[in-house]
N, C-alpha and C positions, 0 to 999 in steps of 0.2 A: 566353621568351615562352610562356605556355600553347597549348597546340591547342586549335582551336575545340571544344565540345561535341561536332556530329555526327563528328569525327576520333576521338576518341577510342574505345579498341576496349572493349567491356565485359566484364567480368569474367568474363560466361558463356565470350566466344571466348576467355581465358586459361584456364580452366579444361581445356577441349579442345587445348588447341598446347601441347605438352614443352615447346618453345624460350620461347613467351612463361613458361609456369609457373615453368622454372627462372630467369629473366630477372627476377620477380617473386619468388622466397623465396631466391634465393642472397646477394642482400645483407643478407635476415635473418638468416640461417644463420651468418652470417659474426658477429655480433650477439651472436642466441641463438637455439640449434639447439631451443629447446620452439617458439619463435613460429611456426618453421616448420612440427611437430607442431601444433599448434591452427588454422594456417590447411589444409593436409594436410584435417586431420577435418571442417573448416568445409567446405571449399570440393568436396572428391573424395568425402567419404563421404557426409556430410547432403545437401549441394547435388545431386549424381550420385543419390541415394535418391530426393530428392521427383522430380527429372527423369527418370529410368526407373519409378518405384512412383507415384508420384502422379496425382492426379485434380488435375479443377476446382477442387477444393473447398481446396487445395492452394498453387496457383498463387502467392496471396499471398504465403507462407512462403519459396518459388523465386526472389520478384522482390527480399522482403526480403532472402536473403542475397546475390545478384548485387550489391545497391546497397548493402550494406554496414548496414544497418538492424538485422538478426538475425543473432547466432552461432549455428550448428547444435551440433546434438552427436551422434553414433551410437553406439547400444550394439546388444553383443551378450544376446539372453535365451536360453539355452540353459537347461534346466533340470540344476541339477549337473555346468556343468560347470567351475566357479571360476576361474583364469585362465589355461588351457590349452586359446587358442582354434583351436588346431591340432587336437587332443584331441576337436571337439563329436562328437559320436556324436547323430544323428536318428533317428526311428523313426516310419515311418507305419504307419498300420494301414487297410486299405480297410471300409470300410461299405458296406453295398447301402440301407441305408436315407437316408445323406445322400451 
């Protein structure tokens, strides 16, 4: 028998509890170990980005991947540094003007 709607816990509180995440991709894993990779990027990198870096403006994007609407995607823009993302070397330079 299904759990009513309000029982049910959502995607955000999986994303925050070990026990439920692993509870949720170990029987993919068991599958196929990329599914578990593209949910990983969807749900810890994209989702965790808009909800620490995001705005308002944003929020949409946040509710779409919690309810399964939008798959995220995160990249790294490092300028040269190809795919040795251990390797990024950053370099600030201070302005007085901005």
């Amino acid at each position: 028998m299904l759990k009513e709607a309000s029982k049910i816990t959502p995607l955000s509180n999986v994303f925050n509890d070990t026990k439920l995440w692993v509870a949720l991709t170990a029987p993919a894993w068991l599958y196929n170990d990329n599914i578990v990779t593209k949910l990983f990027v969807n749900f810890q990198l994209y989702h965790k980005s808009i909800v620490n870096l995001g705005t308002e403006q944003h929020e949409k994007y946040r509710l779409n991947c919690e309810n399964i609407v939008d798959i995220g995607c995160f990249a790294l823009t490092e300028l040269g540094h190809g795919s040795n993302a251990k390797g990024i070397l950053t370099t600030a330079h201070f302005s007085k003007k901005t």
